[in-house]
N, C-alpha and C positions, 0 to 999 in steps of 0.2 A: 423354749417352752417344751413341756417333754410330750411327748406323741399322742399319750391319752389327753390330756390336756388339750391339746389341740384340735383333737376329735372331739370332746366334752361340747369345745366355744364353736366349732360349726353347727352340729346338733342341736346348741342354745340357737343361733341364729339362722338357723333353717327352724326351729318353731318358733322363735319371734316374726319370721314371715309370716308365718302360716297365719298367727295371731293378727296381723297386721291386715291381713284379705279377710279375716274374719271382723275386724273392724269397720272394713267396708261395707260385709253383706248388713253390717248391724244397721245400716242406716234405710231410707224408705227405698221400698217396700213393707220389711219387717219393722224397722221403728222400735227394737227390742233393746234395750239399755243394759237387760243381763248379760245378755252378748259379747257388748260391747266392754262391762267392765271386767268378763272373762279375759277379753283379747289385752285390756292394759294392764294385767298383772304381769306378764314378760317381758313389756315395753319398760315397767320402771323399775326391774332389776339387768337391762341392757345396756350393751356398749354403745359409744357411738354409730359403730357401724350396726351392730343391729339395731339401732334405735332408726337409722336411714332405711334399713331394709324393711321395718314393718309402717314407714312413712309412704315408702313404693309403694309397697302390695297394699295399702291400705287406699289411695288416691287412684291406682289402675282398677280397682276394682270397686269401688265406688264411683268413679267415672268413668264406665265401661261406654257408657250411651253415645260416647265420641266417636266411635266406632260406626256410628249409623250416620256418621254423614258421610259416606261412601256410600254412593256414586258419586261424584263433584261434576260431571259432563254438565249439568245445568249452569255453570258458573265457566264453561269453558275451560277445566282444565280438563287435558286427554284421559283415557282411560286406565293405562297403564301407569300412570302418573297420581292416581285417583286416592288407592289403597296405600302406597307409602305414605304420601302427606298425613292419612289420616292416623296412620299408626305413628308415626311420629309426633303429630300432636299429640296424643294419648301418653306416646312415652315419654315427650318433654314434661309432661303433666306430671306423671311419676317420680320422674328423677328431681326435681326442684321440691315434689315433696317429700322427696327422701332426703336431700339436702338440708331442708329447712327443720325435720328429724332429729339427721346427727348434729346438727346445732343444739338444737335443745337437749339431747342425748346427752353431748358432751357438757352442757352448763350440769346437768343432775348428777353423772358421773364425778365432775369435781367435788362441788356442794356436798355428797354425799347423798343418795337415795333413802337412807332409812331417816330422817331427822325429819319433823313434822315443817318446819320453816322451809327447808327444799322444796317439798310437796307444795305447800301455799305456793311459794314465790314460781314454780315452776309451770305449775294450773293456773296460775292467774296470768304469768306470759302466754301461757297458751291460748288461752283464751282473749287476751286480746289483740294477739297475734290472728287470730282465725277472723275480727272485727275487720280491721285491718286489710286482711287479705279479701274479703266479703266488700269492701269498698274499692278494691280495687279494678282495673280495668275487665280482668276475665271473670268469667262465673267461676265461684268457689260456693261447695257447700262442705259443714265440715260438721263437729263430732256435737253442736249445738239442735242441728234439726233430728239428733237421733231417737229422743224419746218419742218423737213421733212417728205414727199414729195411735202404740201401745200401750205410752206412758203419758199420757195429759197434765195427772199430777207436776209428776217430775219438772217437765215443759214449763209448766205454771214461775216457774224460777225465773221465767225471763221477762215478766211482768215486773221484775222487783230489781234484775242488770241485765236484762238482754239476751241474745244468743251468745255470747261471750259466756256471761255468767255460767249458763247449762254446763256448757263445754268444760267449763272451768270444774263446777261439782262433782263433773263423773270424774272427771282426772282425780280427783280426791278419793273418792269412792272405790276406784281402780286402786289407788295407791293404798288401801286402806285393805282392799282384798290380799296384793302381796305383803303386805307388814304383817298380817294374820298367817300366811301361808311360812315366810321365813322365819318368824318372830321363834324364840324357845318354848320348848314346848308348855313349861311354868306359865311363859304370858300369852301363852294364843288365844287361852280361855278371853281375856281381857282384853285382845285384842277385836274379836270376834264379838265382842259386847260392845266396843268401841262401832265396829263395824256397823252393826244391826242399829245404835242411836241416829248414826248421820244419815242412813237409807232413811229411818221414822223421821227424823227433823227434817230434811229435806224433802220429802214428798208430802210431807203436813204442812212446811212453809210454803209450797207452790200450790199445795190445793187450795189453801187459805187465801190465793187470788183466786181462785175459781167456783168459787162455793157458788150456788144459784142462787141463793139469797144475799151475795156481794153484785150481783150484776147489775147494773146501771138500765134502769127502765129508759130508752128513748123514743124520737117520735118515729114513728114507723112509714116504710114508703116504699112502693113498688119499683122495679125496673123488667125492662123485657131483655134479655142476651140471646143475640143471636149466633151462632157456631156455626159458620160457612162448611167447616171441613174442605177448603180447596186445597189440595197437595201443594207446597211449598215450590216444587219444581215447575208447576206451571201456574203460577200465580201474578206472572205478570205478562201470560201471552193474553191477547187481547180479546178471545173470546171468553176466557175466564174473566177476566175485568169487566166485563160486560155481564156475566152473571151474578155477576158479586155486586153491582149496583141492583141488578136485577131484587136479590134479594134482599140489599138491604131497604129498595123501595116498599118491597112488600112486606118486609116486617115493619119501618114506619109506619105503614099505612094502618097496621095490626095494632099496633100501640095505641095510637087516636081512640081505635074503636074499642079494646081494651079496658082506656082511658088511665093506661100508664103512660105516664108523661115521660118517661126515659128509657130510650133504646141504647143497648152497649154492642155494637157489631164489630168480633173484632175481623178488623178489614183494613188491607192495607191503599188507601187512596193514593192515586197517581198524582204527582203535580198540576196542583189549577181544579182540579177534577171538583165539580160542583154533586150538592147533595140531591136529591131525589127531593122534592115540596114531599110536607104534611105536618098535620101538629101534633109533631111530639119533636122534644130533644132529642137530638143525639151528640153521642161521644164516640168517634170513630177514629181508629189509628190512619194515620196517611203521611204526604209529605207535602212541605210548607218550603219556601223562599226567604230568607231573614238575611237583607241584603243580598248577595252573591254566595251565601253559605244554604246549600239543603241540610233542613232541619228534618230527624223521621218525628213525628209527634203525636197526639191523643188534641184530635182535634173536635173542638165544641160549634155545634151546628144549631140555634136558637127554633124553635116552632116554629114552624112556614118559612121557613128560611132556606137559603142554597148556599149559603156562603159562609166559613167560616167565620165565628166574631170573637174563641179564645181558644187558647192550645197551653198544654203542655209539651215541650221540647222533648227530647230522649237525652240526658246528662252522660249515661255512661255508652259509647258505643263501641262495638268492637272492632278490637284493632286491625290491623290490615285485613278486615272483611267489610267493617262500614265504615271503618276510618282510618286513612294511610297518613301518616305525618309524611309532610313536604310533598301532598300528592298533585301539584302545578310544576315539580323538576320531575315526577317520576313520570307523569302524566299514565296514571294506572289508577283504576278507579277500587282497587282491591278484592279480597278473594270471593266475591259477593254481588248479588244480582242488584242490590241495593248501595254499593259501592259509592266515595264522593260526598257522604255523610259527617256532617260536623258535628258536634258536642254542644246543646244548650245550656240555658242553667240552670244551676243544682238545684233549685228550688221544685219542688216535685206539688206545690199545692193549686187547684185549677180552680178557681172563682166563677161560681155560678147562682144562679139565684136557688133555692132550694134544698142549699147543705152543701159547701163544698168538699169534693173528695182530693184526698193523694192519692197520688198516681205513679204507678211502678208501670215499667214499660221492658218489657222481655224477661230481660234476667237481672235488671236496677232489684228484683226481689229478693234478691242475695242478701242485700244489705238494707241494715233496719234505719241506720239515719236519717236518710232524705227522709220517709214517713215520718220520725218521730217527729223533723222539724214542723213538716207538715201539720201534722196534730198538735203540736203544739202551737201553732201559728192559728189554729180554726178549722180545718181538718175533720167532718163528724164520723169520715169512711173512705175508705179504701180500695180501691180500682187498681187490679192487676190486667195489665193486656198483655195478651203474651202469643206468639206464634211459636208450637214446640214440632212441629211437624219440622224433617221425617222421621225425629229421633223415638227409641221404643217408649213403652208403657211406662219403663222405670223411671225414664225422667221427667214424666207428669208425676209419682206417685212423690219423687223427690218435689217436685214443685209445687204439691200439695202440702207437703210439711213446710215450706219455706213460708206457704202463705199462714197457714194455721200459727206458725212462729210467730208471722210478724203482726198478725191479727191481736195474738198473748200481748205481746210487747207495750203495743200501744194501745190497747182496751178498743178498739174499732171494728165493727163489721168488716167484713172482706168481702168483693165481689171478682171472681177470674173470669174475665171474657179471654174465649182463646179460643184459633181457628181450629184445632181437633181435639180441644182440652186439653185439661181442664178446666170447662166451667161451670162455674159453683159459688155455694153462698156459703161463705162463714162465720160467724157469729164473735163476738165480745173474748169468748172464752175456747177460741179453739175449735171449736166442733162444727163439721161439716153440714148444713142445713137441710142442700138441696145442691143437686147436681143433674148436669147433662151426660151423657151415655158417650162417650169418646170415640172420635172417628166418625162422628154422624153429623150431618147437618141437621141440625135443632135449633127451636125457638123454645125459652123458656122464661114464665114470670117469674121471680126470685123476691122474696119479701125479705128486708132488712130494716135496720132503725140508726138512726141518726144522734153517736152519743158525744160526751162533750168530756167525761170527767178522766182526768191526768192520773196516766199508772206513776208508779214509783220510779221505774224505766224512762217514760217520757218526762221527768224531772231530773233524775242523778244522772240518768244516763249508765256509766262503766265506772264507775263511782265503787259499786263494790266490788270488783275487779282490782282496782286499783286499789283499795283499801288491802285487799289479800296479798298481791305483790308487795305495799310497804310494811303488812305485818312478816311477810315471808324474806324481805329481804335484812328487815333489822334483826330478826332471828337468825341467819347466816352471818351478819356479819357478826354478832355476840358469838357465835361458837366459831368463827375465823381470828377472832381477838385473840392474841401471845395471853399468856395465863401466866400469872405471880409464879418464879420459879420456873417458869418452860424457859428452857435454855434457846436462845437467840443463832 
C-alpha cells in the first residue's frame, strides 16, 4: 500500500474513533439523535478495524460511570488493587465492543455498504443484537435509549418493535446520511430527498403512538416512594439498618394517614427482618430463603402485617458480584457485599390485590421482555427498584431513559423507587410526571393509572426487526447470485 494511502486509512480511523466517542456522548444525558447519526456516517463507510475502534470509543465512553465504583475497600478488596479492577472492567467493556464492531464491520464490508439490502439486513442485526445483549447477564445500554430524552417522537418506534427496533432506524438514517454524502454529485439531490422522507416517516410513525388523544384513560391510584439516600458503602452496618427501618416505619405510618394505600421504600432488608405494623402495603426490596438458595427480591408486606406474603425474585444477578457459579468449591461469596445470590425466575409479574405491577429489579431495566411478558400476562404498571449509588448523575439520567423506553414499549405507567434516584413517575407515553430531587432523602405522593390495552411491541414483539433482516437478507443474496453470462 503506498505511503499516502496508508496515511489516508489511519486518518479514516482515527475519525471513525473520534465518531465513535461521539456516539457515546449521544446517549443520556443529551439523548440527541443528530449526533448520533453524525457519528454513523463513518462507521458505514469503515473497515473492520475501524468499525471495532468506533465500537471501543463508543462503549468506554458511554460507560464511563464504571469508573465510580472505585473505591471497592467496602467489599474488601485493598486499595491499591481497587483502581486496576475497575479500569479493567471498563476496558474489557470496550474491547468486546469493539469486537463485536468488527464483526459487524466486516459482514457490511463484504455485503457491500452502498446497497439498500446490506443496510436493512445489517440495522436489523444490529438491533437485535443489542436485544440480545440487554438480556443478558451485564447491564448494556445501547444506541436504542438514544433518542431520549430530546427525541420522544423518535422513541415512539418502540411501542410498534421495541428498543431493537430504535436502534435499528437510526442505523438506517446513519446509512442514509453517508449514501447522500458519497453518492455523485447528479443523485445527492435525491438522495437527500430520500433522506428528509425517512426522518418525516419515522418520527410521524412514533408520534402516531403518542398522540394525547391515543392515550388509554385508566383508573387512577396513588403511591407514597420513599428515597432513603443511604450511601451504598454503609448500607448494611447496622446502625444504618436501623435507620432505614426507622424510616420506613415512619413513612408507613404517613401513608395510613395520607390514606395511600402503597408504600414503595426502596430498602434493602436483611434476612428474616420483619416489617414495621400499619395500614398500608408495602413493597420493599430485601432478601428471602428459597430452600437453601438466598433470593435478593421486591418483597410484598399486606396492611398490618410484619411478614412477608409475596415477592418477586431478582432473575438477572450479577456475575461474580451477586452471583459466583460453583460458589460451594470456591467457597467465596463474590465481589459484593451482597454476595451468595441465586437467580429466581423469569417471571417478573407480582400479584396483589389492587392492579398488579412488573417489576424490574436493578438493572433487569435493561431489557424490555420480562415487562412485556408481564403486561401481557395482567401487568397494569411498572415498578423499577433500583440502588445506583455511588455511581455519578450520568447513570441515573441513562436509567431515566431505560425506564421512559420501557414505559413506550409496553404502554404502562412507570414508577422508579431508588435509594438516591431516580425516583419518579412516568406516564403511558414517556414523559416524566413527577420526580424526587436526587441524593436526598425524600417521601413523595406519585399519582399513576392503572392500564390494560396491548401496544404493537407487547404482541409482535421483534417481529419488525426480523421482518427487515429477511427483507435485507433476500436482497444480498439476489445481488450475490452468478448472473446469466458471469463467467464461473
Amino acid at each position: 500500500m503506498p505511503a499516502q494511502a496508508m496515511g489516508d486509512d489511519r486518518r479514516f480511523r482515527v475519525i471513525t474513533a473520534l465518531a465513535g466517542a461521539l456516539a457515546g456522548l449521544s446517549l443520556a444525558p443529551l439523548g440527541l439523535p443528530p449526533l448520533l447519526w453524525l457519528a454513523l456516517v463513518p462507521l458505514w463507510g469503515a473497515s473492520p478495524v475501524g468499525a471495532g475502534l468506533w465500537g471501543a470509543a463508543a462503549v468506554l465512553v458511554s460507560h464511563r460511570w464504571l469508573l465510580w465504583l472505585h473505591p471497592l475497600d467496602w467489599i474488601g478488596v485493598p486499595g491499591p488493587l481497587s483502581l486496576p479492577i475497575c479500569l479493567a472492567l471498563w476496558l474489557t467493556c470496550g474491547l468486546a465492543g469493539g469486537l463485536l464492531l468488527s464483526g459487524w464491520g466486516w459482514l457490511v464490508h463484504r455485503l457491500g455498504p452502498r446497497r439498500l439490502a446490506t443496510a436493512l439486513l445489517a440495522s436489523g442485526l444490529w438491533g437485535l443484537a443489542e436485544v440480545l445483549l440487554a438480556a443478558g447477564p451485564l447491564f448494556w445500554i445501547g444506541l436504542g435509549t438514544s433518542p431520549l430524552p430530546a427525541d420522544r417522537p423518535l422513541a415512539g418506534l418502540a411501542a410498534l418493535g421495541g428498543s431493537g427496533f430504535v436502534a435499528a432506524v437510526q442505523l438506517l438514517i446513519g446509512w442514509c446520511c453517508w449514501r447522500t454524502l458519497v453518492a455523485p454529485a447528479a443523485s445527492r439531490r435525491g438522495w437527500g430527498l430520500g433522506l428528509m422522507a425517512l426522518l418525516l416517516f419515522s418520527h410521524g410513525l412514533g408520534w402516531s403512538q403518542l398522540r394525547p388523544e391515543r392515550a388509554e384513560r385508566g383508573e387512577p391510584f396513588r403511591v407514597l416512594v420513599l428515597q432513603p439516600a443511604v450511601p451504598t458503602r454503609e448500607k448494611f452496618q447496622p446502625e444504618r439498618q436501623r435507620d432505614l427501618l426507622l424510616q420506613i416505619a415512619t413513612a408507613r405510618q404517613q401513608a395510613a394517614v395520607l390514606g395511600v394505600p402503597l408504600l414503595l421504600p426502596e430498602g434493602t432488608l436483611v434476612l428474616g427482618q420483619s416489617m414495621p405494623e400499619a395500614d398500608a402495603e408495602v413493597l420493599s426490596g430485601g432478601f428471602r430463603l428459597e430452600g437453601e438458595e438466598l433470593r435478593s427480591s421486591v418483597l410484598r408486606f399486606e396492611p398490618g402485617t410484619r411478614e412477608a406474603s409475596g415477592w418477586v425474585d431478582k432473575a438477572r444477578v450479577v456475575p461474580l458480584g451477586e452471583w459466583v457459579p460453583l460458589a460451594g468449591l470456591w467457597r467465596w461469596g463474590g465481589l459484593s457485599a451482597v454476595g451468595g445470590v441465586e437467580p429466581g425466575p423469569p417471571s417478573r409479574l407480582l400479584r396483589r390485590h389492587g392492579g398488579n405491577p412488573a417489576v424490574a429489579i436493578c438493572y433487569e431495566l435493561a431489557s424490555g421482555e420480562g415487562l412485556r411478558q408481564a403486561s401481557a400476562a395482567g401487568a397494569s404498571w411498572l415498578l423499577a427498584s433500583a440502588n445506583l449509588d455511588p455511581y455519578p448523575a450520568l447513570l441515573r439520567d441513562q436509567f431515566t431513559a431505560l425506564a421512559q423506553l420501557r414505559a413506550i414499549e409496553v404502554g404502562r405507567w412507570l414508577v422508579s423507587s431508588a435509594n438516591t434516584g431516580p425516583s419518579l413517575v412516568i406516564d403511558s407515553q414517556g414523559l416524566v410526571r413527577a420526580a424526587l430531587p436526587p441524593g436526598r432523602s425524600q417521601l413523595g405522593v406519585f399519582k399513576l393509572e392503572r392500564l390494560k390495552r396491548a401496544t404493537t411491541y407487547q404482541i409482535w414483539r421483534e417481529a419488525p426487526l426480523i421482518l427487515m433482516i429477511l427483507l435485507g437478507g433476500a436482497g444480498c443474496i439476489w445481488f450475490q447470485r452468478p448472473r446469466r453470462g458471469q463467467s464461473h
